[in-house]
N, C-alpha and C positions, 0 to 999 in steps of 0.2 A: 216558557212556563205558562200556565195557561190557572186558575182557579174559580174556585165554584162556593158560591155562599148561599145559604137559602136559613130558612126560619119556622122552627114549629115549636108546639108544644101539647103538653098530653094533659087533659082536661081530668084526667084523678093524680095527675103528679108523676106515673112511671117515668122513668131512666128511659132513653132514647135511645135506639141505635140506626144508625144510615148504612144504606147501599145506595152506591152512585154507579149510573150505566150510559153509555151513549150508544147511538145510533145514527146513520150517518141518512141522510133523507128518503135518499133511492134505497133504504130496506127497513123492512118490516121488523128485524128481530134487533134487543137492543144486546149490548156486550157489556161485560162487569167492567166497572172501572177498580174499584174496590167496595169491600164489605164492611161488616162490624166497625164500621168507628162513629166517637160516641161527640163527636163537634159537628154542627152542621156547617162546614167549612174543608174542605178540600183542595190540594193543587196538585198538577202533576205536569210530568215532560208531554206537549205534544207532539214534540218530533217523531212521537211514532204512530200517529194518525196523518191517512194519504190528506192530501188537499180534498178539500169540500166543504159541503155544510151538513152540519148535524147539531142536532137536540139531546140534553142531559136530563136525563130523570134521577131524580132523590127521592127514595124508599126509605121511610120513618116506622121503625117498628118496636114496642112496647114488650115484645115476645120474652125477650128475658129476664120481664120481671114479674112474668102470665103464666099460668097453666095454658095449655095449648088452645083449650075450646074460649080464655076470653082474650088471648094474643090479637092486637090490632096493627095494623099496621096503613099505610097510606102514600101515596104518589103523586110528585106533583114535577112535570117536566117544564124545561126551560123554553124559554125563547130559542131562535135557531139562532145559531155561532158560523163563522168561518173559521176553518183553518188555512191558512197560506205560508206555503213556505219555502215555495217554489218560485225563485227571485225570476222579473221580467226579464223575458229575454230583449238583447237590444244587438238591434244590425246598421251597418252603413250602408246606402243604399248610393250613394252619389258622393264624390268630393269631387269640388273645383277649386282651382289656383288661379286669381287673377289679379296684379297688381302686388303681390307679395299677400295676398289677404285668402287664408284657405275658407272655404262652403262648403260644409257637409250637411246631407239630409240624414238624421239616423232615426228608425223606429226603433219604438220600447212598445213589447206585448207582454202582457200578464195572461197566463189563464184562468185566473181564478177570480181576480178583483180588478178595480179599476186603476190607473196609474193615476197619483197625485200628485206626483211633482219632477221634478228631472235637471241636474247640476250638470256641469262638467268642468275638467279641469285641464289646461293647458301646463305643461312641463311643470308639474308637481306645485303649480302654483294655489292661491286658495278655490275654492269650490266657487261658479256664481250659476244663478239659476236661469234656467232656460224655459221657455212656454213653449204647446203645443203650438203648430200652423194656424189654426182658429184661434187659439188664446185661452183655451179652456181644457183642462183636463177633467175629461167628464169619458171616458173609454177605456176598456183596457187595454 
């Protein structure tokens, strides 16, 4: 789930309504997320936005408590978000057996974000964490 807060108010007192829309970077036009609702606070499923990044606009309009010609309304878009939901793929590139003691090399690739961390687990035992070759997870 993903949600959206934001903050205004109408300087003679009119009732409020929002429309929330996103748009994903690489395009110009943005998409409805929803309409008329009267909280400036929203959530929804992003499981159905692809991977990327995109910016939420929130549309504040006084219109339905206006005659048309003094209806206002106003725009104010967000910071850019990720969406990731596409887990790191991870491969074994190398195992050796020496001495009864197994060495494995495995990559974890993200494409959207960076990897931050990386556990693994021997015959269902508990999780212990494992670092990058340099020591830093700073890549995806």
């Amino acid at each position: 789930m993903r949600a959206a807060r934001w903050t205004s108010e109408d300087p003679d007192g009119d009732p409020l309504t929002f429309k929330l829309e996103y748009r994903g970077l690489d395009e110009s036009a943005f998409k409805l997320l929803t309409r008329d609702i009267e909280e400036p606070f929203f959530s929804w499923d992003e499981t159905a936005m692809p991977d990327g990044y995109y910016v939420l606009r929130a549309t504040a309009s006084d219109a339905a408590s206006n005659i048309a010609e003094r209806a206002r309304e106003t725009s104010l878009e967000s910071e850019t978000f990720l969406v990731d939901l596409t887990p790191p793929s991870v491969t074994i590139d190398s195992k050796k057996v020496r001495n009864g003691t197994a060495h494995f090399v495995v990559h974890a690739r993200d494409g959207a974000s960076r990897v931050t961390d990386a556990e693994y687990s021997l015959d269902g035992q508990d999780w212990m964490l494992t670092l990058p070759a340099d020591g830093v997870f700073d890549e995806q």
